[in-house]
Every structure is written in C-alpha cells, then in structure tokens.
C-alpha positions in Angstrom: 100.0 87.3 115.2 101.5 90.7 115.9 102.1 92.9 113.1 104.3 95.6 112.7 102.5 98.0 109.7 105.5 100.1 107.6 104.0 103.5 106.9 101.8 106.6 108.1 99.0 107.6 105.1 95.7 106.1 104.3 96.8 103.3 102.8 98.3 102.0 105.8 95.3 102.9 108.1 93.0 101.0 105.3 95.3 97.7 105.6 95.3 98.1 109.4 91.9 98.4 109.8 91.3 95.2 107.3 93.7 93.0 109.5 92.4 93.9 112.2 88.9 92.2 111.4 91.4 88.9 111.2 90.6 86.1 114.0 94.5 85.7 113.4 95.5 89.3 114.2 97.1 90.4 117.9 98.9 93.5 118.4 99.4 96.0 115.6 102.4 98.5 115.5 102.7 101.2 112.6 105.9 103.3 111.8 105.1 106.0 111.9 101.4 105.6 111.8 98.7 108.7 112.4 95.5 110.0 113.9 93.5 107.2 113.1 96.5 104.1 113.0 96.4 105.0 117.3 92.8 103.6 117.8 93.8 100.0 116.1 97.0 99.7 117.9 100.1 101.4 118.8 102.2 104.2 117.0 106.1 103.7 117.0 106.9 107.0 115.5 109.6 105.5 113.5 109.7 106.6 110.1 108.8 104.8 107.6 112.4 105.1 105.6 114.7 104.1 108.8 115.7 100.9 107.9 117.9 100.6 111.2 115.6 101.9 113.6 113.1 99.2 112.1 115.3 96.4 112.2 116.1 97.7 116.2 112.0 97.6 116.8 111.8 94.3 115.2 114.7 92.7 117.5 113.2 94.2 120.7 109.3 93.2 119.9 109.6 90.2 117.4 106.9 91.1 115.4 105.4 87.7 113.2 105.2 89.6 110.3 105.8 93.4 109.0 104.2 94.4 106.0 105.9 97.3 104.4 103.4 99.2 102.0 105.1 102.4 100.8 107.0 103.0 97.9 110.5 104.5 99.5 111.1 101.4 101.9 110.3 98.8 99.6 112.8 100.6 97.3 115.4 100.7 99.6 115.0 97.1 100.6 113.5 97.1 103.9 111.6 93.4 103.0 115.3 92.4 102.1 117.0 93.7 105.0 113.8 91.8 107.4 113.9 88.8 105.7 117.8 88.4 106.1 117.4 88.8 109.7 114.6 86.4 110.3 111.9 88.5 110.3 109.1 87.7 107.6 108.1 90.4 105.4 105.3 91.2 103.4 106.5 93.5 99.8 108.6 92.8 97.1 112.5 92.9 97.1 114.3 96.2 96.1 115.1 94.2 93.0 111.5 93.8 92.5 110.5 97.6 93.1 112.5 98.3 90.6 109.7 98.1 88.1 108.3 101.3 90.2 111.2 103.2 91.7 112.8 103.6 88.5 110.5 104.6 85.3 113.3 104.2 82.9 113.9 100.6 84.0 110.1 99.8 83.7 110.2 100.9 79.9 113.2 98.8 79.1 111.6 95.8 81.2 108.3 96.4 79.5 110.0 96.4 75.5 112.6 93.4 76.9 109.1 91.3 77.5 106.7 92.7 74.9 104.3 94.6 77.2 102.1 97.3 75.4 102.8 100.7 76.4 103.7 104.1 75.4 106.8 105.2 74.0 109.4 107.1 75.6 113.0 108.3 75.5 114.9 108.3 78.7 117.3 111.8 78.8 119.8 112.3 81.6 120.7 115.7 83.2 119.1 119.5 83.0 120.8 120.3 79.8 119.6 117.1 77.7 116.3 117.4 78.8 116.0 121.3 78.2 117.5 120.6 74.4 114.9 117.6 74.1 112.0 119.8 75.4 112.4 122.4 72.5 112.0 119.7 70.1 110.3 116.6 71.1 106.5 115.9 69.4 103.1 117.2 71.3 101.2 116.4 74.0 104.2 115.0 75.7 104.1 113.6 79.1 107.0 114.2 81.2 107.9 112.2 84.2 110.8 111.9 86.6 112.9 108.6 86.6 112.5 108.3 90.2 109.6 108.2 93.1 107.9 111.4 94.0 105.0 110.8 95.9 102.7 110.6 92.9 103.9 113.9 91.5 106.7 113.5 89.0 104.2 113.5 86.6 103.6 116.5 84.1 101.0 116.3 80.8 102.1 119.2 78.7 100.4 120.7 75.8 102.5 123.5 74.7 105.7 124.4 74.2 106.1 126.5 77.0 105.0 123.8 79.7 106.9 120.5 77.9 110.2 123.2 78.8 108.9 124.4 82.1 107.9 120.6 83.3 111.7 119.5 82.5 113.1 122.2 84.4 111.0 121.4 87.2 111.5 118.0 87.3 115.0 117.5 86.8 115.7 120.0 89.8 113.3 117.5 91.9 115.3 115.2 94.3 113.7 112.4 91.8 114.4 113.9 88.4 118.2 113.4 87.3 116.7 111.5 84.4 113.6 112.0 82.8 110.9 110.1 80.1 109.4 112.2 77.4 106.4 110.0 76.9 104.2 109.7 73.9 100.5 111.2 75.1 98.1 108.1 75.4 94.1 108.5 75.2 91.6 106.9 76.9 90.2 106.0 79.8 92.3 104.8 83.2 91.9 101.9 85.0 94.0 100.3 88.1 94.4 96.9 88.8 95.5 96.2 91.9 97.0 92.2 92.4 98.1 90.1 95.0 101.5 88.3 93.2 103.1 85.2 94.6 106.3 84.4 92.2 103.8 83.1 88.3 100.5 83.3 90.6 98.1 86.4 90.2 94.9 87.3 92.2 93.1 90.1 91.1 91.0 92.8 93.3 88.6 94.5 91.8 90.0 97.3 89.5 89.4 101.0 90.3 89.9 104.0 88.8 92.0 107.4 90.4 91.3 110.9 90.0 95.2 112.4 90.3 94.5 116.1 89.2 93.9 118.2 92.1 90.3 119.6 91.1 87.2 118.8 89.4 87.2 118.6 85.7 91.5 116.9 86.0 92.3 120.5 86.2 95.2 121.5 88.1 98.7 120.1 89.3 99.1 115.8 89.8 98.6 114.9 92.9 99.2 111.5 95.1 95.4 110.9 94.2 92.2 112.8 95.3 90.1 110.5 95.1 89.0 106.7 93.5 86.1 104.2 92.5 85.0 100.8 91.7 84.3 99.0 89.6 84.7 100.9 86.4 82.2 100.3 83.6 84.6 100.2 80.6 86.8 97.5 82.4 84.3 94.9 81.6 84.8 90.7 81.9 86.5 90.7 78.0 88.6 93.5 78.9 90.1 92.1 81.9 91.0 88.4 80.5 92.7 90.8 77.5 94.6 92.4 80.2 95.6 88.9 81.4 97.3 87.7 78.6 98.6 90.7 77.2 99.8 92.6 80.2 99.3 90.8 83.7 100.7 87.3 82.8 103.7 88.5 81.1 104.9 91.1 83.4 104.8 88.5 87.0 106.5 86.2 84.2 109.5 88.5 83.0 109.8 89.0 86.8 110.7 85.5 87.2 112.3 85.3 84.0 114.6 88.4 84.9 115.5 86.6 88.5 113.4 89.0 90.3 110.0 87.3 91.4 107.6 89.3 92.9 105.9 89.0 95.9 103.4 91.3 97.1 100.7 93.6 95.9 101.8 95.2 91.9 99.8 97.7 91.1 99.2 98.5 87.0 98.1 101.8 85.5 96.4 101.2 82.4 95.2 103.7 79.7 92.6 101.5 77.7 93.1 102.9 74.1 91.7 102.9 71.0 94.4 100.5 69.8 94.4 98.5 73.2 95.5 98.2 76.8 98.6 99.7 77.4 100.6 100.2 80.4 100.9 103.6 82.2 103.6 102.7 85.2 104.0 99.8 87.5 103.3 100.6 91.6 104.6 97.6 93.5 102.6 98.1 96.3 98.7 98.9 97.1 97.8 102.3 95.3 96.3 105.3 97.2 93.5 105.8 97.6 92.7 102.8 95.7 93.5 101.0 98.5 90.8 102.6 100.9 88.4 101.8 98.0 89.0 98.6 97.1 89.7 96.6 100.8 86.4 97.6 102.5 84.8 94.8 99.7 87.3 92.0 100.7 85.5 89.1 102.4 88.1 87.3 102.8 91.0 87.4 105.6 93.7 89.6 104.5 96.1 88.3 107.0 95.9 84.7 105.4 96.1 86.3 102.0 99.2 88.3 102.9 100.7 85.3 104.6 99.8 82.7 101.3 101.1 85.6 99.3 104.8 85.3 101.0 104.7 81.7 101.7 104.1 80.9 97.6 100.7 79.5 98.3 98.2 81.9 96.8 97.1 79.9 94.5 95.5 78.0 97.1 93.6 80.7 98.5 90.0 81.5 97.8 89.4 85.3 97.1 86.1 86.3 97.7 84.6 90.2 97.3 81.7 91.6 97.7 79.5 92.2 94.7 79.0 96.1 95.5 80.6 99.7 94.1 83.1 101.8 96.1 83.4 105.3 95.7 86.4 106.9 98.2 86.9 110.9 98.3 90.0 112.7 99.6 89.6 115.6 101.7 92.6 117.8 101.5 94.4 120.6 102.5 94.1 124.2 101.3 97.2 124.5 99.3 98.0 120.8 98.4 99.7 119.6 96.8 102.1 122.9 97.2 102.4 124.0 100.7 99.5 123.6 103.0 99.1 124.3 106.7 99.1 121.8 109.5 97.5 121.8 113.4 94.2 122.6 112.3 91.7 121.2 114.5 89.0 118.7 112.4 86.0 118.7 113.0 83.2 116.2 113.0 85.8 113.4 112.7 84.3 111.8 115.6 80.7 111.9 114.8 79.0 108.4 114.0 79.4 107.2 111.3 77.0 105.5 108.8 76.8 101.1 108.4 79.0 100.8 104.7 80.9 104.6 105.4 84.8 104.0 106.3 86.9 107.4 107.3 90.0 106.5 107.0 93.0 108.9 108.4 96.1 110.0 106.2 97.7 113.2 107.4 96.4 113.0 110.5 97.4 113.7 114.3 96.8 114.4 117.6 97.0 117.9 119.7 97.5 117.9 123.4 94.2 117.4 124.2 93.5 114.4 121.9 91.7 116.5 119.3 92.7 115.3 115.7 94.4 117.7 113.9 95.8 117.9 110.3 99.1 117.2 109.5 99.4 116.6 105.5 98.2 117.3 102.6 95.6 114.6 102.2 94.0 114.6 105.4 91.2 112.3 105.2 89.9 109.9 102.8 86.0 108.8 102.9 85.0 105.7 101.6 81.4 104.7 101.2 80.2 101.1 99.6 76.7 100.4 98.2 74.6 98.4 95.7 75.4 101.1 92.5 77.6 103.0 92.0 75.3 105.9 91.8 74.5 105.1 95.1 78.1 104.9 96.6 79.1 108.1 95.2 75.9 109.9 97.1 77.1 108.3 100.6 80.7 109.0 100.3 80.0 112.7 100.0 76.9 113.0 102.2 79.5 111.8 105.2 82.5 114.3 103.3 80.0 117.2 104.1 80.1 116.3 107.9 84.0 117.5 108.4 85.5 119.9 108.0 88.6 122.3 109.1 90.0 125.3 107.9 91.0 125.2 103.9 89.2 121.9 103.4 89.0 121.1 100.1 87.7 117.9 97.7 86.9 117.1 94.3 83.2 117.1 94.0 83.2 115.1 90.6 84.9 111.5 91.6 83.1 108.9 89.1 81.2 111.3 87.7 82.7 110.5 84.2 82.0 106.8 84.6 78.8 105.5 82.8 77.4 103.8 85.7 77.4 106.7 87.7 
C-alpha cells in the first residue's frame, strides 16, 4: 500500500519509520516531510495545511491511504475533504478535532458529559480578558481558545504574569478567546489511544516535559522531551481512567454525532481528589509519539487500517514490556526565535541496537549535509529493560550530536520514581 504521510516534525518521521517495518507498506510520500522523512521515502514539499495542493497529489498518485497527523489539517478537515473524494483517510473529522482545536468547546463537551476536569471561564476579546486578569483567583492557568503549536499555554503565579499572559495571548493568531483555568496539582500523565467510533485501544501512557529547561523552568514549549511508562499511572489507576474519563469522552463523541476515528490523545493531571482532564489532542502527541511507537509489536498499518474501517476491536495490540525515555535536542533560542542552516553533526554516526534518532526540524544543504531548520531539531529515543536504564542510553547517544546552540533538558524522568 502506498501512503501519503500529512506532516513534517518528529511525529511524522516516528509513524513513518513504524509503517515502514509493515510487510503491507509500498511507497511513502510526506507533505512536507524533512531531513530524516527523505531516507524512508519521498518528500512532496507540500505543506502540510494546503488542502488543495493535497487533494491535487492525491488525484495524480492515488495514494491507498493518507494519514494526516498534525493538529492544523485535521482541524481544517483535510480527512473530510479525502474521504469525500475517495481517498481513505486516517484522523478524525474537523467535527471531531473540535475537542482540540477549540479549548472552550472541550470544557463545555467535558461538563455536557460529566468528565472531571478543571474549571474555567471562557472570556472573549483583549478588553474582557485584561478586566478578568486583575481579578480572577491565583495560580491561574491561562490558555488560548485556539491551536498554537503547544504554546498557548501560560501557568501564572502573580498578578503581574496572569495580566501579561492575557495580553500575550489574546494578540496571538490563536487567542481571540481565552480560559482562565483553575491551577490543578499533581503529576501528568498522557494516554495516547487508538479510537474507532465506542472502541478504545490504549498505548502505553507517557509522560511530557513542556517547559523549556530542567527543573519546568522557562516558557511552554511543543514538548522537550517524554517517557514511559510512568510509575504513578499504575494498573488501578488506568481502569479508573477508563470509566471515568476514557469511556465517556469516545461515548459523548458518538452521542454528540461526532465519532471519532483516529489516535485522541488525553492530558491528565492525577490529583489529590482524582484524574482530571488537562486538554484533549486528537492526534498522536509529540514527542510522545517517538516514545511510545518504537515498543509497538504489532503492524501499525493494520492498526491504522482496523482503526478507519470500525474493526479495532478485532485487532490484537501487542507492546513490548520495556521503558522509553525520548529527549529533544533543540535550538538555541527556542521556543522564541532560533537560527536555521546550521550543519549537525554526528547525525550520521551509527547508531546503538534499541536507540531511534528521529528528525523534526530537519533538512538538507546542497551537499546533502543535514542541517537545522526548526526549533526542535532532533528527538532521541532510547528503549531498555528499566527505566533507569533508558534514560542513560537516550542521552549517551544526545551527547554524540551536536550543532551550534544545541540545547536539551538534562532532567527528562528524572522526577519519576522508577528512574
């Protein structure tokens, strides 16, 4: 099966590089693609947002599926606008996405179904949210209504930063509305799920490190780094998580007349009074992505294809009994403005059995040196038998690249009990 791949980050490399291990996969395209996405198969340059130019590809090279993993298409109804024409998708309907492009609709979906989760007030427009800033309760979290590339976030603890966050954000191409949310406590934890319509299947859950530097200091970011499994997220945990928040959210998607088909992605906080949920993603997470597929032992292809066809109830999900630590390596700068065309080196350096490298903000130069062009440049993935263990190979292999203004956080798991 040919396969045209919607996107250009490590996420999308990740999934590639998974298919391509299927006995059922043939050529792979990627719009845009990067660095790394040109050794498993051929970059269209097509962004990942140009709906038209997609649906032109698609007529010219009949591709037998396209799965469309970022945020912006899926939100602007590229799996629609596929499907409609004949071509079959992999993603959730714009309808669907909802529950991620829009934060203000998530809240209303989430108290509309009875799924635990913080409190909030949506305010519209600079003035509303200045007024609200000077007299809402804190720690306040304030986040823009819209997508942002994992950066319409902002955890305030004063006065002075609850004001200068709603500025911010409401001048942000995302941020004509914004949540003031009630600060939640606890540990994270991501769970990741393939969701077919009622049907869930659940990868092993994983926990991201947004803040740009060690200790969650500095500015969010679209995530510097991940692990798996997580220690607090134990056996009781996860069936709680089931019936509380899984279950009921694939089940007011049906309910609402928007079923969901894809990967949903849920952001938990596990507090002292119970789970509760953060934000919906309605697609694979990044990194978690690049930490969670390189334990899949089963075909992904298949499960993407059961997935859309309302049959993955009938597959048998197998993983590999192992932890996963993934660490970004990033631009100096990032996640303000960074520079690009630096050359990287070491990139091409062998690389150890269980160590993955995959590309994000990657390209090539003229000579067909990778280069860096993004903020998160690389992100290196390492599996072993503890987690202890993972951690240790991850950076060990970090250490052997580098270019100009490389930077990581050095403490990814290092909170987590196991490690």
């Amino acid at each position: 099966m040919n396969i045209l791949i919607i996107g250009g980050g490590g996420r999308e490399h990740a999934v590639a590089w998974t298919l391509s291990h299927s006995p059922k996969a043939g050529k792979l395209w990627f719009a845009p693609g990067n660095g790394g996405t040109a050794e498993l198969g051929e970059n269209t340059g097509i962004p990942a947002t140009d709906l038209a130019a997609v649906l032109t590809f698609c007529k010219m090279n009949h591709p037998d599926l396209v799965a469309v993993l970022p945020d912006d298409p899926l939100a602007l109804g590229m799996v629609d606008m596929l499907e409609s024409h004949g071509f079959p998708a992999f993603g959730c309907t714009a309808a669907a996405a909802r529950i991620e492009s829009s934060k203000a609709y998530a809240k209303a979906f989430m108290a509309r179904h009875g799924i635990p989760t913080a409190g909030a007030i949506a305010v519209e427009g600079r003035v509303s949210a200045l007024a609200h800033a000077e007299i809402c309760p804190l720690p306040m979290v304030v986040k823009a209504d819209g997508l942002a590339l994992g950066k319409g976030v902002i955890i305030c603890h004063t006065r002075q930063e609850v004001v200068a966050a709603a500025e911010a954000l409401t001048q942000s191409a995302s941020g004509s509305t914004l949540l003031f949310e009630d600060f939640l406590e606890g540990p994270e934890v991501t769970q990741l799920c393939f969701v077919s319509g009622a049907d869930i299947a659940l990868m092993p859950a994983s926990q991201d490190h947004k803040r740009a530097f060690d200790g969650d200091l500095g500015p969010n970011t679209g995530g510097m780094g991940a692990f798996s499994p997580v220690s607090v997220y134990d056996v009781a945990m996860a069936a709680r998580c089931m019936d509380e928040i899984y279950r009921p959210t694939v089940q007011g998607l049906v309910a609402d007349g928007t079923p969901f088909q894809g990967v949903l992605y849920f952001s938990l906080m596990l507090t002292a009074d119970g789970p509760k949920v953060i934000e919906y993603n309605a697609r694979f997470g990044d990194p978690e992505a690049q930490t969670v597929l390189p334990l899949l032992e089963t075909d992904l292809l298949a499960i993407m294809l059961a997935t859309r066809d309302g049959k993955l109830s009938e597959q048998n999900i197998r993983w590999r009994s192992a932890a996963a630590c993934c660490v970004v390596l990033a631009s100096g700068g990032y996640p303000g403005s960074y520079a690009k065309g630096l050359p990287i080196r070491g990139i091409t350096a062998e690389i150890p059995e269980d160590t993955f490298v995959f590309h994000a903000g990657t390209a090539r130069d003229a000579e067909g040196n990778f280069t860096t062009a993004g903020g998160r440049v690389l992100a290196v993935t390492a599996v072993a038998d503890t987690l202890a263990e993972a951690v240790k190979k991850a950076y060990a292999h970090v250490d052997t690249i580098t270019f100009d203004g490389a930077f990581c956080r050095r403490d990814i798991a290092a909170k987590d009990a196991a490690y």
